[in-house]
C-alpha positions in Angstrom: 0.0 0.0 0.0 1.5 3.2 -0.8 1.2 6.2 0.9 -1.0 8.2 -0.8 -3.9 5.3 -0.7 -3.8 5.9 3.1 -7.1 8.2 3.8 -6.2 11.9 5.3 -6.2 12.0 8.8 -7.9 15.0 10.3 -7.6 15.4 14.2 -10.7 17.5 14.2 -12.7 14.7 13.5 -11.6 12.7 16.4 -12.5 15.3 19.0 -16.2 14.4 19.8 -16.8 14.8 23.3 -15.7 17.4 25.8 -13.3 14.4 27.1 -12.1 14.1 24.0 -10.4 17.8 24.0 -9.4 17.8 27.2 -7.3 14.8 27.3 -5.6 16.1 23.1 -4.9 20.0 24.7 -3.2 18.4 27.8 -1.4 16.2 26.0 -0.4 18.9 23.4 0.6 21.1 27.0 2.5 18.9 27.9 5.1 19.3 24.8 5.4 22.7 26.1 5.5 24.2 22.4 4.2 27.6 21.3 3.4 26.2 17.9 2.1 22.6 19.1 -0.3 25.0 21.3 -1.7 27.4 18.8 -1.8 24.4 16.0 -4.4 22.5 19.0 -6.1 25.8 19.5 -7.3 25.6 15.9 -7.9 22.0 15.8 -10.2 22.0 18.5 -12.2 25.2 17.1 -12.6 23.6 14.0 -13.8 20.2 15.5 -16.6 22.8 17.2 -16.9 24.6 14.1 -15.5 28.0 15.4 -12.7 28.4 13.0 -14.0 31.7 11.4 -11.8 34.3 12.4 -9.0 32.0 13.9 -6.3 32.8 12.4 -5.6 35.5 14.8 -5.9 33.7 17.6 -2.2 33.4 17.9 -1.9 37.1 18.9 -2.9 35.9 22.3 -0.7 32.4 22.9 2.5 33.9 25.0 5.2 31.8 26.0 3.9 32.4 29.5 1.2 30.0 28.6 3.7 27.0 27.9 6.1 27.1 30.5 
């Protein structure tokens, strides 16, 4: 099987219960990564259909937030 047969794997789709997203954004805390942070931020607004807008959501991640 090659690669590209594989179907796309969206993380967003995953994150059905409020369970769900708590266990993926403390998991993605723990990496204590800026970019691993904001990238989990938009995940989980797009798996409850908030991403309009989003993209300037980073303006408020600080590296306070991660460590």
């Amino acid at each position: 099987m090659k690669i590209s047969d594989l179907p796309e794997f969206d993380m967003a789709e995953m994150l059905k219960t409020d369970e769900d997203i708590a266990n993926y954004l403390t998991a993605v805390l723990e990496e204590n990564n800026e970019g691993e942070l904001t990238h989990a931020l938009r995940v989980i607004a797009r798996a409850r259909g908030m991403s309009v807008g989003l993209p300037s959501i980073s303006q408020f991640i600080t590296r306070d937030l991660c460590g």
